[in-house]
NULO-195894 format. One line per 4 residues: number of its first residue (from 1); their letters; for each residue x, y, z of N, C-alpha, C. Coordinates in pm, whole numbers, m for minus. Atoms other than C-alpha are relative to their C-alpha. Last residue first. Layout:
! residues N
NUM = A = X,Y,Z,X,Y,Z,X,Y,Z ~ ...
//
This chain:
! residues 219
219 = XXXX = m56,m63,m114,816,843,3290,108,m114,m1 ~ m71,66,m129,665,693,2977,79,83,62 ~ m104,47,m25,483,961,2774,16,m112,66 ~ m94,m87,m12,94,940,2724,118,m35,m32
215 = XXXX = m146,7,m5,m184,797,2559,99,89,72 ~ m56,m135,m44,m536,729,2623,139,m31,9 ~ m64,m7,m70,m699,460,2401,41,171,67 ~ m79,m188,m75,m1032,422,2318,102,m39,52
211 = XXXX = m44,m15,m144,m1136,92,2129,53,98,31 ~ m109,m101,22,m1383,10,1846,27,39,143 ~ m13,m78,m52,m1505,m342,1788,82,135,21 ~ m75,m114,43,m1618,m562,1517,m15,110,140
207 = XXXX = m57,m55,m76,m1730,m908,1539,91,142,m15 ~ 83,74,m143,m1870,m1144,1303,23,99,78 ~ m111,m20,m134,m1672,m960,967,m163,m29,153 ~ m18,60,m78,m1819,m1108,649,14,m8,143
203 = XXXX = m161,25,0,m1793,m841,416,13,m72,110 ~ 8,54,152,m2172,m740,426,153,m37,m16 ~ 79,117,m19,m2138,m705,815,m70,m78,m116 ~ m55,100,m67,m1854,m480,783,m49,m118,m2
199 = XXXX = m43,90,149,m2082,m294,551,113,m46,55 ~ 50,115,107,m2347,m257,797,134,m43,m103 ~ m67,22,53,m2123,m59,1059,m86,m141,m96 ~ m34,m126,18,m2343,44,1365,38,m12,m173
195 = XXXX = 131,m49,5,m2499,m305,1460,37,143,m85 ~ 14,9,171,m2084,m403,1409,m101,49,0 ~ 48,m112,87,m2016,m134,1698,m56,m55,m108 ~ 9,81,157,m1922,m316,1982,m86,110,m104
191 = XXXX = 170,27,31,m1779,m112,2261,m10,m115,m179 ~ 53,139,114,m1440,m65,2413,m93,m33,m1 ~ 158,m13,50,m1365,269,2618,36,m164,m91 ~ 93,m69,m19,m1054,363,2828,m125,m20,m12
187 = XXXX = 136,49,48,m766,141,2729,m153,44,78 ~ 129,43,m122,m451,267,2879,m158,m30,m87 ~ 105,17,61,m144,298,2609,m115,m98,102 ~ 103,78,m57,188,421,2786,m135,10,m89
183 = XXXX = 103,m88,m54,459,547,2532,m150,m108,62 ~ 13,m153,m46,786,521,2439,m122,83,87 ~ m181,m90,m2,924,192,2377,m14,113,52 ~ m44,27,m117,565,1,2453,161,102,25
179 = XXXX = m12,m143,m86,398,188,2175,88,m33,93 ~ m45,m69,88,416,m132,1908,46,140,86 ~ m129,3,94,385,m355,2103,66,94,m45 ~ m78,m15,m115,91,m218,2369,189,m49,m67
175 = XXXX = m3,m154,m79,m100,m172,2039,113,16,135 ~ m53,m80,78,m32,m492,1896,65,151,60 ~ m128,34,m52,m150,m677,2251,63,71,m136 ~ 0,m29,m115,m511,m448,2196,209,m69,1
171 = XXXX = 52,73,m109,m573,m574,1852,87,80,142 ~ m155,m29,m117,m503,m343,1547,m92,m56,140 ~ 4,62,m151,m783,m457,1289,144,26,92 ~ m42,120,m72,m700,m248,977,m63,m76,131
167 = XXXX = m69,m55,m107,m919,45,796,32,m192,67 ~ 10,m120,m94,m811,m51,489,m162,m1,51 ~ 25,m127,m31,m831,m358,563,32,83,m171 ~ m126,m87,43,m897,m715,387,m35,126,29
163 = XXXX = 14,m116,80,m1188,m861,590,132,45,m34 ~ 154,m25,80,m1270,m1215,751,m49,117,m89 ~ m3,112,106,m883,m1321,825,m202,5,m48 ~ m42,m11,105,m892,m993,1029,29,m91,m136
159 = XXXX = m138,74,64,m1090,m1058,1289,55,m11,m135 ~ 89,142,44,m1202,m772,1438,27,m76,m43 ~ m55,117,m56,m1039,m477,1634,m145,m98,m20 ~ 136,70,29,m1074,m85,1526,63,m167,42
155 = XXXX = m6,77,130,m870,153,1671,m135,m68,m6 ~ 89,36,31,m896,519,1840,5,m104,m120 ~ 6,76,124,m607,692,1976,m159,m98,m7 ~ 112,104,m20,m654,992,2265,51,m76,m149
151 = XXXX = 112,9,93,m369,1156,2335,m100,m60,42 ~ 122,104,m70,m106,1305,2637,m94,1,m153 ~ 139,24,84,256,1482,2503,m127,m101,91 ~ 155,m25,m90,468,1561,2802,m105,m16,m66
147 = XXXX = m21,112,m97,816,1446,2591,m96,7,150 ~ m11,m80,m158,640,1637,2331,66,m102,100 ~ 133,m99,m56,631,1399,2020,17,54,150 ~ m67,m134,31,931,1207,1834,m84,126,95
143 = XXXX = m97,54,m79,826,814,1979,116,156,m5 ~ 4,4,m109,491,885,1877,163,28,70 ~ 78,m88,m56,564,1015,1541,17,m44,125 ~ m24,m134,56,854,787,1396,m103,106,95
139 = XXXX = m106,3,m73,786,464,1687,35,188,m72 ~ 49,m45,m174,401,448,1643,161,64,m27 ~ 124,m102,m13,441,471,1210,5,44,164 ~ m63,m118,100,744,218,1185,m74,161,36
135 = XXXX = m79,m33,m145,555,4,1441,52,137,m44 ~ 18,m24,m117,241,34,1185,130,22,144 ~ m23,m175,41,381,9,803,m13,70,178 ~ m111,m19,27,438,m386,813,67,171,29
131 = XXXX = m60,116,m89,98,m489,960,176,99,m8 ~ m21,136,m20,m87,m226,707,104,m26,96 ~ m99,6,61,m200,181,784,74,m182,23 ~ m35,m32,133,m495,302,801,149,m59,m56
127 = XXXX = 92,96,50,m571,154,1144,10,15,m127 ~ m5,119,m22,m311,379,1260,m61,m105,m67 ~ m143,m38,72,m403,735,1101,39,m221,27 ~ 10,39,142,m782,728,1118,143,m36,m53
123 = XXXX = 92,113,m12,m874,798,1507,40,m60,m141 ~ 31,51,104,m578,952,1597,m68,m97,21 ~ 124,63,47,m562,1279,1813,35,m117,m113 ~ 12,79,105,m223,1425,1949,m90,m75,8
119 = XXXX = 69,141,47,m122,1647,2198,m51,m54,m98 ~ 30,11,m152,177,1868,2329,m72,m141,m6 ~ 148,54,m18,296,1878,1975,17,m50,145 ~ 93,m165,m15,605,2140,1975,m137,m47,m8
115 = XXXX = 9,2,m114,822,1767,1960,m36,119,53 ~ 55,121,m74,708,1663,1623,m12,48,183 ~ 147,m54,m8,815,1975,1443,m68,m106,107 ~ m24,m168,m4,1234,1993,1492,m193,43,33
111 = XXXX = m33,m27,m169,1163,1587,1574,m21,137,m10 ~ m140,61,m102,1100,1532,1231,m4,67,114 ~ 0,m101,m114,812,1527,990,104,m23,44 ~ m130,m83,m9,901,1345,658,m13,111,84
107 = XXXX = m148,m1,m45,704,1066,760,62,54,m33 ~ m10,25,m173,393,1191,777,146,m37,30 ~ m27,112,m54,416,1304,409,6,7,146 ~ m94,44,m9,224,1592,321,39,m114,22
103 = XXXX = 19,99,62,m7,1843,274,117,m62,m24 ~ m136,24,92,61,2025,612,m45,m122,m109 ~ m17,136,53,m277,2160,739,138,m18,m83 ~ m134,m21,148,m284,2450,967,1,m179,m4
99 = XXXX = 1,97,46,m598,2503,1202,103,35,m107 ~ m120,62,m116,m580,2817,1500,23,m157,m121 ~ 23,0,m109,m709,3050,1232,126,m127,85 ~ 122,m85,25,m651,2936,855,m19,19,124
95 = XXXX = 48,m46,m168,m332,2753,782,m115,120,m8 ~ 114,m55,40,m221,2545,458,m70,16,130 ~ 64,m24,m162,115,2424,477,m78,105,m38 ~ 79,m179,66,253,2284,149,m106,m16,123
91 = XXXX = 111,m14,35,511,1995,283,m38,132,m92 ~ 137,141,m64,755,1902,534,m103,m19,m115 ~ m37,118,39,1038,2101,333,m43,m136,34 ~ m199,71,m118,896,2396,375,m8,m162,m68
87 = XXXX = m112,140,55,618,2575,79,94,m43,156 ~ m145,m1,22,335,2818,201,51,m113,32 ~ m107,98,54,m16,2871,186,127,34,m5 ~ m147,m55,83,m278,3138,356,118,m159,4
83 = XXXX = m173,35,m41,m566,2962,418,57,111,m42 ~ m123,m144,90,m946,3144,345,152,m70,66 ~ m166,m93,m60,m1200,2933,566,66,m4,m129 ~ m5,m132,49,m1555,2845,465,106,93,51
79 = XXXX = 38,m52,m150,m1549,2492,639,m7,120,m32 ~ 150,42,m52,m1657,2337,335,3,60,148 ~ 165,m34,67,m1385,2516,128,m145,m11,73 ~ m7,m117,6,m1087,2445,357,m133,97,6
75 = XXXX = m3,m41,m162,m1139,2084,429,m42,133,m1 ~ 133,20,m18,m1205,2010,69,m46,52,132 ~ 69,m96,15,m860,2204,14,m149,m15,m3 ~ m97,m80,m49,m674,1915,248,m127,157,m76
71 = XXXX = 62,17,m136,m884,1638,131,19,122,m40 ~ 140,0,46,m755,1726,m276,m70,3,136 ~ 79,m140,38,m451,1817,m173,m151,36,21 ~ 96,m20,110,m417,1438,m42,m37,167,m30
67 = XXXX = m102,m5,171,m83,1353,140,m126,16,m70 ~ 76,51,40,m270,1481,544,90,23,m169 ~ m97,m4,102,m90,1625,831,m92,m100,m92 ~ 60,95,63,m312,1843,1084,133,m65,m91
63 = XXXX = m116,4,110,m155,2075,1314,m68,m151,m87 ~ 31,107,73,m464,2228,1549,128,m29,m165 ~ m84,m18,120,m351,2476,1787,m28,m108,m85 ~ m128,31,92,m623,2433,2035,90,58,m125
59 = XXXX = m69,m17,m18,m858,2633,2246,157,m36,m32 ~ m79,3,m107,m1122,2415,2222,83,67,60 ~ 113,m85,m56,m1269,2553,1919,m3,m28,156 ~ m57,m121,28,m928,2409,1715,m136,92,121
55 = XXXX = m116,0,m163,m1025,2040,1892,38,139,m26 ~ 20,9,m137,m1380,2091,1707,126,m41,106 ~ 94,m100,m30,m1256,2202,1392,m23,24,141 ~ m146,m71,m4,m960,1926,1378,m84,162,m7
51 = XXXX = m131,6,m122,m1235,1693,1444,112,102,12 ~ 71,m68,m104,m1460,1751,1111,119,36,169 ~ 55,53,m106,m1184,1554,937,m67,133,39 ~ 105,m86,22,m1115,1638,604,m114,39,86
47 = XXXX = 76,9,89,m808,1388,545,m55,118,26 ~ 94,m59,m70,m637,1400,903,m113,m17,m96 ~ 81,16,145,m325,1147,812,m197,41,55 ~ m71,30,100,m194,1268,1159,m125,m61,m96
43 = XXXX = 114,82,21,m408,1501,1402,38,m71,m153 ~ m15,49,120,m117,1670,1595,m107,m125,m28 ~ 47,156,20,m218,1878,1872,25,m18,m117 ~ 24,32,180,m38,2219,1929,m52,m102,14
39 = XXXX = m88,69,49,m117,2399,2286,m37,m54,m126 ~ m101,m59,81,m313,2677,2319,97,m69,m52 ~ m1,m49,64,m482,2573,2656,112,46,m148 ~ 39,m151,m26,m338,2340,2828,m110,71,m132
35 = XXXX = m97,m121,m13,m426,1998,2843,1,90,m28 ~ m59,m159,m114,m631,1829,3074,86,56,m71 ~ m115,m25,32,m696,1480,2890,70,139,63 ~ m130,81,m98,m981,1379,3020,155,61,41
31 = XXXX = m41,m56,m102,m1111,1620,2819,82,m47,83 ~ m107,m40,16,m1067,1417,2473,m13,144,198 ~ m107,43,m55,m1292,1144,2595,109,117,m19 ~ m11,58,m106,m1641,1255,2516,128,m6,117
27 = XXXX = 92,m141,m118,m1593,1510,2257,m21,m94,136 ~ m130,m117,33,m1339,1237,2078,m47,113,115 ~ m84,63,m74,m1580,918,2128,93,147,77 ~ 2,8,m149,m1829,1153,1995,108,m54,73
23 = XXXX = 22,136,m39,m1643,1189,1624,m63,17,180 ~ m119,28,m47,m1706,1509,1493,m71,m107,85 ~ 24,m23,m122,m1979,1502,1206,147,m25,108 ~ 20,m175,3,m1968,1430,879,m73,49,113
19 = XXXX = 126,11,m34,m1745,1133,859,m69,139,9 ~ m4,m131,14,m1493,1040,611,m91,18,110 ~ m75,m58,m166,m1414,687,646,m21,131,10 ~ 60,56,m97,m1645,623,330,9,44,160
15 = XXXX = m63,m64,m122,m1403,828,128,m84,m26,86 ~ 11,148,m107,m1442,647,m209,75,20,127 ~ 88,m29,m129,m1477,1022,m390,m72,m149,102 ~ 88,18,m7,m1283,901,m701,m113,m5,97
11 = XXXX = 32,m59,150,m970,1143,m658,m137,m68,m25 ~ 59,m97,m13,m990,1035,m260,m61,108,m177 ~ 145,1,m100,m946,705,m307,m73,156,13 ~ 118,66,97,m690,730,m595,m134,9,96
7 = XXXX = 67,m120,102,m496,958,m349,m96,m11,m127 ~ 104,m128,m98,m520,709,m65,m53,131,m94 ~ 110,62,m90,m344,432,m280,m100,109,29 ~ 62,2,106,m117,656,m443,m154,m49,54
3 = XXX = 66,m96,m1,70,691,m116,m117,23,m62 ~ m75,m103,62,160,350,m123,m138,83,34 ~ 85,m119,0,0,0,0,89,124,0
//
């Protein structure tokens, strides 16, 4: 799976995962979290997310990173914001109020930007991304991020020999794998959702749950 991937999806408007509304889990759980005012949150592969509205109306700095233009100025338009654009070497950074989107690669962030994120939202970035692409993914971002950063993550967990992802099954002992180097992962919320999710349930899948994590540093 390649970049291309995501940008074919989004060029023929097969953006299912999209949602149009901010996620409850998120308005529910992201207080918890206590942090300051003003600080940056990073909301990796963000697409067009509602969410990066409602953590910016919080009092956030909202740093989105997302490789589709096409999201990226859908975002813009439908929220009736005016960017101002400019080139670095992360990207084309597209900022409007407290929300700046870097169209870009995730992995060519680096520490210089990574560690000015306090906190960090992902419900779409992980699960998006296959078996092979995931430690790679926790260890680059997570393992670069505020050394006081606190999140919320949000996977999905079913059995995967009944559906080819995208969005993946990341099981609970994955999760504590893959983060264990840098960062505690507490399990908050787990509900069933297939009733929710018909076309899981046209694609075989028996069992489909989605799970809240809360993340921080390790001390």
């Amino acid at each position: 799976m390649d970049a291309e991937f995501w940008l074919e999806r989004w060029r023929d408007g097969r953006t299912h995962f999209h949602q149009n509304r901010v996620t409850p889990l998120l308005q529910k759980y992201w207080p918890t979290l206590a942090l300051p005012q003003g600080c940056r949150v990073l909301v990796p592969l963000a697409g067009k997310s509602l969410d990066m509205v409602w953590l910016a109306s919080q009092g956030h700095r909202v740093l989105g990173v997302e490789l589709s233009q096409l999201a990226v100025e859908q975002f813009f338009d439908e929220n009736r914001l005016q960017p101002e654009i400019h080139e670095s070497a992360y990207g084309r950074h597209y900022a409007a109020g407290d929300v700046e989107i870097i169209c870009g690669d995730i992995f060519k962030l680096d520490a210089g930007l990574l560690s000015e994120c306090v906190g960090v939202y992902d419900r779409a970035a992980l699960v998006a991304l296959p078996a092979d692409m995931r430690a790679r993914y926790a260890q680059h971002v997570y393992g670069q991020l505020s050394a006081h950063y606190r999140g919320i993550l949000i996977t999905l967990d079913y059995p995967q020999e009944q559906m080819d992802g995208p969005p993946f099954s990341v099981g609970d002992a994955e999760v504590q794998e893959i983060f264990a180097a840098h960062s505690a992962a507490l399990v908050i919320d787990r509900r069933d959702i297939l009733d929710k999710e018909p076309k899981f349930s046209e694609r075989g899948v028996s069992r489909l749950d989605t799970v809240v994590y809360q993340l921080q540093r390790k001390r």
